[in-house]
C-alpha positions in Angstrom: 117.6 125.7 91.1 120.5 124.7 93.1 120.7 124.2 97.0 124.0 124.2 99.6 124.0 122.2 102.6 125.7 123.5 105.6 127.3 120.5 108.4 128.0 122.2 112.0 129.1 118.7 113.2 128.8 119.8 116.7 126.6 119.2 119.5 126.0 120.0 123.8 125.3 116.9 124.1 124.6 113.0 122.6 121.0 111.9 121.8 121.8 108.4 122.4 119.1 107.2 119.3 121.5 109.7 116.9 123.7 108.2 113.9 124.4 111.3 112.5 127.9 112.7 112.3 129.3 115.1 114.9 131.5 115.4 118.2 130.7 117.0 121.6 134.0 118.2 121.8 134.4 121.9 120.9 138.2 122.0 120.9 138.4 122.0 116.6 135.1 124.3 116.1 137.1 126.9 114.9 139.3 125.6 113.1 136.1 123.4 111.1 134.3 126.5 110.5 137.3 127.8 108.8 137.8 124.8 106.5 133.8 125.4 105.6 134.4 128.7 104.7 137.1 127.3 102.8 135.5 124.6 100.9 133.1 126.8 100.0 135.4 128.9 97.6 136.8 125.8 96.6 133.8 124.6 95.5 132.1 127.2 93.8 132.4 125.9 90.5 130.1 123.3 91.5 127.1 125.6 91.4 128.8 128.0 88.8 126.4 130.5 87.8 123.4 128.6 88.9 121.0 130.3 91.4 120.5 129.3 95.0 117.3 128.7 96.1 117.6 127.3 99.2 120.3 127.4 102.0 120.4 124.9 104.9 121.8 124.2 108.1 122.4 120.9 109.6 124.1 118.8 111.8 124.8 118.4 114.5 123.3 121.4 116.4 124.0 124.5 114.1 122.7 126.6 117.1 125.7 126.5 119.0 127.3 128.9 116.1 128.0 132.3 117.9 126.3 135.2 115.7 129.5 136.3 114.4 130.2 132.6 113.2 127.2 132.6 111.3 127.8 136.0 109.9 131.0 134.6 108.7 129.2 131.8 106.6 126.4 133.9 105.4 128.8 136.7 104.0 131.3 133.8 102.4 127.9 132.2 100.8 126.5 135.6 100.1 129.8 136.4 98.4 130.9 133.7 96.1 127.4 132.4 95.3 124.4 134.1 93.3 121.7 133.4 96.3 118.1 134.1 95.4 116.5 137.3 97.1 113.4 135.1 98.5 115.7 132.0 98.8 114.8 130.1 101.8 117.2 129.8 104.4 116.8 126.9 107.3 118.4 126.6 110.3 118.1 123.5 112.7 118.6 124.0 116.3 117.9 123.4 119.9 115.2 124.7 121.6 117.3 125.4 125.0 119.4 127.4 122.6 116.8 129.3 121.4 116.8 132.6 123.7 115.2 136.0 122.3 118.5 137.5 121.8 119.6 134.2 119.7 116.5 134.6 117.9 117.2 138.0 117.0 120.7 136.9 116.0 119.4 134.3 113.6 116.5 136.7 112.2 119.4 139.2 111.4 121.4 137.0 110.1 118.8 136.2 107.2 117.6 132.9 108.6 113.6 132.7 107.6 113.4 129.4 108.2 113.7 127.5 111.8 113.6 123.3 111.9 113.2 122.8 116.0 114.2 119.8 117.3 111.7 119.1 120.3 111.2 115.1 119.6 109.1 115.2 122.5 106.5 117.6 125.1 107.3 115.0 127.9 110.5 115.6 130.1 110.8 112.0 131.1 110.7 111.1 127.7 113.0 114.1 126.6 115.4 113.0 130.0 115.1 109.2 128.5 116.8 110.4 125.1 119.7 112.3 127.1 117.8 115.7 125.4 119.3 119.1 126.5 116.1 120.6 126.8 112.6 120.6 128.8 109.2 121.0 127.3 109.0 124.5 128.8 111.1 125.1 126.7 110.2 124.2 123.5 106.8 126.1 124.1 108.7 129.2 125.1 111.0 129.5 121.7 108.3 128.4 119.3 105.8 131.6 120.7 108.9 133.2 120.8 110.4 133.2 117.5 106.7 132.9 115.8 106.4 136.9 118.2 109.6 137.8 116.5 107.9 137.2 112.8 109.6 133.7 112.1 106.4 132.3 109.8 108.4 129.1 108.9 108.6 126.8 111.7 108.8 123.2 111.5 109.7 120.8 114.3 111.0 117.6 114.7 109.0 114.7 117.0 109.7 111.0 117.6 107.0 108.3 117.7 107.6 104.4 118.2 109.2 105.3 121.8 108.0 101.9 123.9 106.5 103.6 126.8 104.6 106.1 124.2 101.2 105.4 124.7 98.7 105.9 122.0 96.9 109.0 123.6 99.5 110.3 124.7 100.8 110.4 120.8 97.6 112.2 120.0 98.0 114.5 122.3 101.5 115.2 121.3 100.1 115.8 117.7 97.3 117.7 119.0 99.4 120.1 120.9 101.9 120.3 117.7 99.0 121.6 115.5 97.9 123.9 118.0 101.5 125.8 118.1 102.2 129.0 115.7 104.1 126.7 113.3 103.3 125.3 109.6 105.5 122.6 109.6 106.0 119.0 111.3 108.6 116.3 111.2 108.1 113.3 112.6 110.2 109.9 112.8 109.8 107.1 114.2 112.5 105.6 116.8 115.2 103.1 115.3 117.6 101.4 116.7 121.0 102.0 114.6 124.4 100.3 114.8 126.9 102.1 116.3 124.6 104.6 119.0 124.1 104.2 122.7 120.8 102.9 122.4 121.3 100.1 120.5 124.3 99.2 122.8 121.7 99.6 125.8 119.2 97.4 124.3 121.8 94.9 123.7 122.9 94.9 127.6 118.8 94.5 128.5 118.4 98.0 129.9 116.5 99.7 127.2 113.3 98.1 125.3 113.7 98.1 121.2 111.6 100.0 119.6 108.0 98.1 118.9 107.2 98.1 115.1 103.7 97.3 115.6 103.2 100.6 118.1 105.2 102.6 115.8 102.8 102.0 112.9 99.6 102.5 115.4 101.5 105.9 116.4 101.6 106.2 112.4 98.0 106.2 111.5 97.7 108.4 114.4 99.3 110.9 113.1 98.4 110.9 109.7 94.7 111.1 110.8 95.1 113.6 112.7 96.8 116.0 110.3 94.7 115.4 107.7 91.5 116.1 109.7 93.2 119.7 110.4 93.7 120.2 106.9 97.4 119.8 106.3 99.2 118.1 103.6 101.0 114.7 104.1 103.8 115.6 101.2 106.3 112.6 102.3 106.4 109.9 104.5 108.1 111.7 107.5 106.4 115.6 106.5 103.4 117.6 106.6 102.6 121.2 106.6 99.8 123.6 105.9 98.5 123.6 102.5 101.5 124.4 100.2 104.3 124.8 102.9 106.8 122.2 101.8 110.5 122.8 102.9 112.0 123.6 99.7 114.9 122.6 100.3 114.4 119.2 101.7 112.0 119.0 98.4 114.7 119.5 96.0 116.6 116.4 97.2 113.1 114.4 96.6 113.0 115.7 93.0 116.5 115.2 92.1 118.2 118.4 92.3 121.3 119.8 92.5 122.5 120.5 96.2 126.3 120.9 97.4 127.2 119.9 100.7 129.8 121.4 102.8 131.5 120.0 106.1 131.9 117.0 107.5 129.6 114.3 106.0 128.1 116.2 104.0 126.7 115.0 100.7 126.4 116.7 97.3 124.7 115.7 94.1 125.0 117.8 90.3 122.2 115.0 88.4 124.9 112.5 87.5 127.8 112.3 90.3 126.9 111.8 94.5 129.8 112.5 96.7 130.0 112.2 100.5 132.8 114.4 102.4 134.4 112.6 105.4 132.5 111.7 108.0 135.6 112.8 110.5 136.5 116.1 111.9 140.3 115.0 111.9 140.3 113.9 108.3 138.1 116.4 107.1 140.6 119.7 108.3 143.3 117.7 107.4 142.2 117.1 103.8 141.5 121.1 103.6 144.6 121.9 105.1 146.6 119.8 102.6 144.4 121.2 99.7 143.1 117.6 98.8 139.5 117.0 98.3 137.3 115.6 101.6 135.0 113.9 99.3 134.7 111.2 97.7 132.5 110.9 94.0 130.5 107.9 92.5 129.0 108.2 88.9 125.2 107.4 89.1 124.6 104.5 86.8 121.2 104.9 84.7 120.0 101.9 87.0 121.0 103.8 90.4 119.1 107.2 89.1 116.3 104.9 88.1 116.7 103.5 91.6 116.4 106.7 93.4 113.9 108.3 91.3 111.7 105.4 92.7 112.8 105.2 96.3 112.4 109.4 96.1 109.3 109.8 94.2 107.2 107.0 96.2 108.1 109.0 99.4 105.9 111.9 98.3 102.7 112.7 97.3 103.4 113.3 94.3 104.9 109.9 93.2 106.1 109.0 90.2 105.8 109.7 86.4 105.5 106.9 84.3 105.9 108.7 81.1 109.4 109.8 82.6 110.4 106.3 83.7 109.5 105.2 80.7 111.2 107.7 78.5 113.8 108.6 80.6 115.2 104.9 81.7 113.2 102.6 79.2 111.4 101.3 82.3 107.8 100.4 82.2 106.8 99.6 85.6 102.7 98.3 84.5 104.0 95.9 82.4 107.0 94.4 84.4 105.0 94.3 87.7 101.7 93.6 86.5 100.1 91.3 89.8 102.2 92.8 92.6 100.8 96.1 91.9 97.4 94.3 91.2 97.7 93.2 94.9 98.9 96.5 96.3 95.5 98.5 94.7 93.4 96.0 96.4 94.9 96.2 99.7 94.5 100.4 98.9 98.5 100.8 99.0 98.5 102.2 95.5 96.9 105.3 93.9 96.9 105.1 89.9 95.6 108.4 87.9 96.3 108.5 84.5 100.2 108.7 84.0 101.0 108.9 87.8 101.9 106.2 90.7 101.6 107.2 93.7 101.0 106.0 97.2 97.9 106.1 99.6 98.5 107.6 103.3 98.4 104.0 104.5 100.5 103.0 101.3 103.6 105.4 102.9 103.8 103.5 105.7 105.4 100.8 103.5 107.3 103.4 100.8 110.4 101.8 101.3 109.3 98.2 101.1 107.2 98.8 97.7 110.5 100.5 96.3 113.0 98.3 97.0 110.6 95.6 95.2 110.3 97.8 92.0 114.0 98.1 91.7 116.0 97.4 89.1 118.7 95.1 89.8 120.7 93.8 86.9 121.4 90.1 86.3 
């Protein structure tokens, strides 16, 4: 199995909480999507004759694409890759882009797959982010696309926003798992570097995010979903029973994905590379012929190291057997108390062969991974 990622570094507008990588100037759009449509034959070989499984598009807002832009992508992937007839095919976008005709666009286009980014059903709080859209919205695109026959829907929400009350957060996950969708993301607010929000917080005119509400608004949530029945497969996701994003999965288990545009990330097992995270650099690379990417060859320690950091995310955790036989790491015998500690404080789940976390364990995945890393003398 094999997966492409698709950057539209492009946006309306800047969520002021956002790290990612794009520009709210259109003037190079064209020119960008013709460098992607580029790097895509020159990177075929990448994938060779492996099927893709799963096709996604990220960003940035991929829904300011025209139609015909789309089509343009679609046909060059359709074209120079073998693409699975049921691959799935995920598009992010904004819900004030979402009209019916748009939707019809997308559906035509082959997307089966929609990841909506409402973050919130509150218009102050949506206004407080610098969103483009209202909560009417949101409602109006989700029953619309789920009328058009769009079954995968998952959408984004933020928790951990200071004036966020607790009820208030149930209600936002109550309303979420009322909606015609079968898929929810939900992150909780940080602060990062170089964003408008952490520069506001700095000058005293925001409030930083509260880690101790953001964990209440946690264990909200994951009580919540569970008692309507859906599946907590990673820290930040949870669908109906059995409808993971495939895509998103693959990266979890280790797959092989390529990743086109700006910023965009691939991985083949054994070497990561990252393209430029600048629009500029990135057309001017194509344009000379030279590669926008850089590569890094995984040591057996940094697979280790993400196997962990990946696995412990899920529900599905890690395999002992594999760490053991795979990178001549037995994590029982190396880290006999601390994990001691962790099942009495119900963090830890330990059947047979498999180490996993609890629900209340996720909510400190990244803290037990970084201490079962190996780090070498």
């Amino acid at each position: 199995m094999a997966g492409i990622y698709i950057h539209i570094p492009f946006c309306k507008k800047a969520c002021f909480y956002c790290d990612f990588h794009f520009s709210v100037s259109f003037k190079s759009k064209l020119d960008i999507l013709q460098a992607i449509n580029t790097e895509l034959v020159r990177r075929r070989s990448f994938i060779g004759d492996e099927q893709v499984e799963t096709i996604y598009f990220g960003g940035g807002t991929p829904s300011v694409l025209l139609g015909s832009e789309l089509d343009q992508i679609m046909t060059s992937i359709n074209r120079l890759y073998s693409v699975a007839e049921n691959a799935e095919i995920t598009f992010e976008c904004n819900p004030d882009d979402l009209t019916l005709e748009y939707l019809k666009v997308l559906k035509k286009a082959g997307i089966n797959r929609l990841s909506l980014g409402i973050q919130s059903f509150n218009d102050e709080h949506l206004e407080w982010m610098n969103r483009s859209h209202t909560n009417d919205q949101s409602l109006q695109c989700i029953q619309d696309a789920s009328g058009l026959g769009f079954k995968d829907i998952n959408i984004d929400l933020i928790y951990g926003i200071p004036q966020l009350s607790e009820d208030e957060w149930k209600d936002t996950i109550e309303l979420a798992l009322a909606l015609p969708v079968n898929h929810l993301s939900a992150y909780s607010l940080t602060m990062e570097e170089n964003t408008p929000y952490n520069k506001l917080v700095k000058q005293q005119k925001y409030q930083k995010p509260d880690d101790d509400l953001a964990s209440v608004h946690f264990e909200v949530m994951v009580n919540a979903v569970e008692k309507a029945g859906w599946e907590h497969y990673e820290v930040s996701n949870f669908c109906k029973a059995g409808n993971y994003s495939k895509h998103n999965t693959a990266y979890w288990q280790n797959k092989k994905y390529l990743g086109i545009g700006p910023s965009a990330h691939s991985f083949d097992g054994v070497n990561r590379s990252w393209n430029v995270s600048s629009n500029v650099q990135y057309l001017e690379k194509i344009e000379s012929n030279l590669e926008p990417y850089k590569t890094e060859l995984l040591t057996n320690e940094d697979r280790l190291n993400e196997t962990l950091l990946t696995g412990i995310r899920t529900k599905w955790g890690v395999d002992l057997v594999e760490l053991r036989s795979e990178y001549k790491y037995n994590l029982m015998e190396l880290f006999p108390v601390m994990i001691a500690e962790w099942q009495l404080k119900e963090w830890v789940v330990i059947e047979e062969e498999n180490f996993r976390l609890s629900s209340q364990g996720l909510l400190f995945a990244d803290y037990i991974a970084s201490e079962l890393f190996s780090v070498s003398d």
